[in-house]
C-alpha positions in Angstrom: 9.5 -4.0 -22.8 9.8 -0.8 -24.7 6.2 0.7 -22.7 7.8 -0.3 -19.8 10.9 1.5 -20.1 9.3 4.6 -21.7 6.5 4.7 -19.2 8.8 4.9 -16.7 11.1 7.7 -18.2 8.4 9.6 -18.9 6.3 9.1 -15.5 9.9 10.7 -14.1 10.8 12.9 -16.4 6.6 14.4 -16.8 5.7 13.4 -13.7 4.3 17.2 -12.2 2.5 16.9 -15.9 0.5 13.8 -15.6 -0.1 13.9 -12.0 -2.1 17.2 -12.6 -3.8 15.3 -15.4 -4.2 12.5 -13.2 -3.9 8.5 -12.8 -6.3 7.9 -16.2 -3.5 9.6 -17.9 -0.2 7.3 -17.0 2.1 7.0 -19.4 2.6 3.1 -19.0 -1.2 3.1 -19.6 -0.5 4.5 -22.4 1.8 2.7 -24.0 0.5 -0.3 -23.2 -3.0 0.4 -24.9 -1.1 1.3 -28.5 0.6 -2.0 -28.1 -2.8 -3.4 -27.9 -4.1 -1.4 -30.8 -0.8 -2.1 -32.8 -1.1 -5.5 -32.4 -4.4 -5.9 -33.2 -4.1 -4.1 -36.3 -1.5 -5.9 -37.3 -3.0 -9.5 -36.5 -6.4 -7.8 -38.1 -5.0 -7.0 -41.6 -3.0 -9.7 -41.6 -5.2 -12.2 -40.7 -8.3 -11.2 -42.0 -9.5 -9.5 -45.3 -10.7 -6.5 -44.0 -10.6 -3.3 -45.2 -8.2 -0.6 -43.0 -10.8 1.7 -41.9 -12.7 -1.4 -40.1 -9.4 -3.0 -39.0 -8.7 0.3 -37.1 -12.1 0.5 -36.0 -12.0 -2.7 -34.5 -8.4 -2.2 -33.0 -9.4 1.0 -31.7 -12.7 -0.7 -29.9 -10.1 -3.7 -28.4 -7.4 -0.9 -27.1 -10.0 1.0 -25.6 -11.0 -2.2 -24.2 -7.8 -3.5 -22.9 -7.2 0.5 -21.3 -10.2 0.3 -19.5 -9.6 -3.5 -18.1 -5.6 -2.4 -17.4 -7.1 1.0 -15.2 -9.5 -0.9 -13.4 -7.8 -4.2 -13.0 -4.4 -3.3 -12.6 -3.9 1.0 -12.0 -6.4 1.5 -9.5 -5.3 -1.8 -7.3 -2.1 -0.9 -7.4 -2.5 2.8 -6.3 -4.6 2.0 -3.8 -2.6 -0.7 -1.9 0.0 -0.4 0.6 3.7 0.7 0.6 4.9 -1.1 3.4 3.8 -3.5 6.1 4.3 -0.7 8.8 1.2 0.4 10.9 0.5 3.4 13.3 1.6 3.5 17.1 -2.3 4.1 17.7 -3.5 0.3 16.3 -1.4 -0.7 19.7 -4.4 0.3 21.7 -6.1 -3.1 23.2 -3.1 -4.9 22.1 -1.2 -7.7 24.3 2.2 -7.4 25.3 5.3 -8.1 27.7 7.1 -6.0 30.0 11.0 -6.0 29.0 12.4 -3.1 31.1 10.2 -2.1 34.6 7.9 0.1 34.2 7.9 2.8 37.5 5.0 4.0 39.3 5.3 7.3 37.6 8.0 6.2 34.8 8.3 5.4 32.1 9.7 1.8 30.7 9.8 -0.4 27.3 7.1 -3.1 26.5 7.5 -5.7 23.6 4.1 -6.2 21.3 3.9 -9.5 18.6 1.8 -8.8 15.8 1.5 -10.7 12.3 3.2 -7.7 11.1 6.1 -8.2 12.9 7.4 -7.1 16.8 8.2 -4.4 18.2 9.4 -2.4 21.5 7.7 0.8 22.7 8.1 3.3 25.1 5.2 2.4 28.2 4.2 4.3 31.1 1.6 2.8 34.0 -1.8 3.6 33.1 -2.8 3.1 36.8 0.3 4.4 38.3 1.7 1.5 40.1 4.9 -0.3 39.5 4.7 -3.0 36.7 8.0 -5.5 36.4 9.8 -6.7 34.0 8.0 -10.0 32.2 4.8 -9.3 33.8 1.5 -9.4 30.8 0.3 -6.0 30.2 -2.4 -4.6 27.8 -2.3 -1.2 25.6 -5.0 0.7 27.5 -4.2 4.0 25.5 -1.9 5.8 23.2 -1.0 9.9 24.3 2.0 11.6 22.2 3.8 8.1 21.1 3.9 7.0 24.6 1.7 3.6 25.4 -0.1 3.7 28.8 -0.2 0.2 30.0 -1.8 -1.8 32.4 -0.9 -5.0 34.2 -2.8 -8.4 32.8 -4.3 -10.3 35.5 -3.9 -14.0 34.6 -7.3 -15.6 35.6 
């Protein structure tokens, strides 16, 4: 609980510090790997009759150990993934949709998209020019400044 708390102090408080030194330097990393190496030293002397220049040999060896598991397994993930569900207007291309408010011949109009990251309403203008009306199947054809140029679905 106590790395926790300090990693996060100091990742706030030296934060232009250790992003110039980079991720292999976070403090919570840190911290973590000498509660490793504390507790193995601990669990090392007290458990075994070993001298103290092997029993922080050996808890050196398992903290460097558990540092380079925690980066891997845990830091690295972590950075890499996602901060939100959102996605960009330009995935929409080729996507399937519904007409909510008419869409002029030389107009612009909203459309309604499902996606298994949630719904949304966009901005549409006719791709091919013509009049498209409200409830009518479209498809994203293209994606110019924000603005989704649509074309009408023909139901076969």
């Amino acid at each position: 609980m106590i790395s926790l708390f300090l990693g996060d102090v100091l990742d706030g408080v030296l934060d232009s510090i250790f992003d110039s030194i980079g991720e292999f330097f976070n403090p919570l990393l840190l911290f973590s790997t000498l509660a490793v190496i504390g507790g193995s030293g601990v669990l090392f002397t007290k458990y075994t009759g070993l001298s103290g220049a092997y029993v922080l040999l050996i808890s050196l060896v398992i903290g460097l150990g558990a540092y380079l598991l925690i980066y891997y397994f845990l830091v690295i993930p972590l950075s890499n993934a996602e901060a939100s569900s959102s996605f960009s207007v330009q995935e929409l291309e080729g996507k399937l949709g519904e007409v909510i408010t008419t869409i002029p011949a030389n107009g612009y109009g909203e459309i309604f998209i499902e996606s298994p990251n949630g719904s949304r309403s966009e901005t549409a203008k006719s791709f091919d020019e013509v009049e498209i009306k409200q409830g009518q199947k479209i498809v994203v054809v293209e994606v110019i400044d924000q603005i989704l140029y649509v074309s009408k679905l023909d139901e076969f």
